[in-house]
C-alpha positions, 0 to 999 in steps of 0.5 A, a space after each residue: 306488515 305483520 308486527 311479529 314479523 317487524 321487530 326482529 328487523 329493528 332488533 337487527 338494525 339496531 345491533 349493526 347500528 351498535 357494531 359500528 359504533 363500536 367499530 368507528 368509535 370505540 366504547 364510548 360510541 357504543 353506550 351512547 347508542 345503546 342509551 339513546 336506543 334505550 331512551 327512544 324505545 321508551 319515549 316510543 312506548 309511553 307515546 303508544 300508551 303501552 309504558 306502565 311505571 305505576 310499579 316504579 313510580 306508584 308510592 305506597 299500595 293500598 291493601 
């Protein structure tokens, strides 16, 4: 499956996945999936490589 054609399945998927955690569980439900979502997207891209925190994490810049 082309890649441009999957994230907007993930996206979807993780937007029910928030609604019913709003529904069943209220708001506190809610910031936990949306953290945890947050969280496994980034774990996902640091193991792909493609996560670039040198900007955050960099120190001082050499000129």
């Amino acid at each position: 499956m082309d890649e441009n054609r999957l994230w907007p399945a993930i996206g979807l998927l993780f937007g029910a996945a928030l609604g019913f955690a709003v529904m069943l569980g209220g708001l506190t439900a809610f910031l936990v999936v949306l953290v945890l979502g947050v969280v496994g997207f980034l774990v996902g891209r640091a193991l792909t490589g493609s996560l670039d925190m040198s900007g955050m994490f960099g120190g001082r810049r050499r000129t």
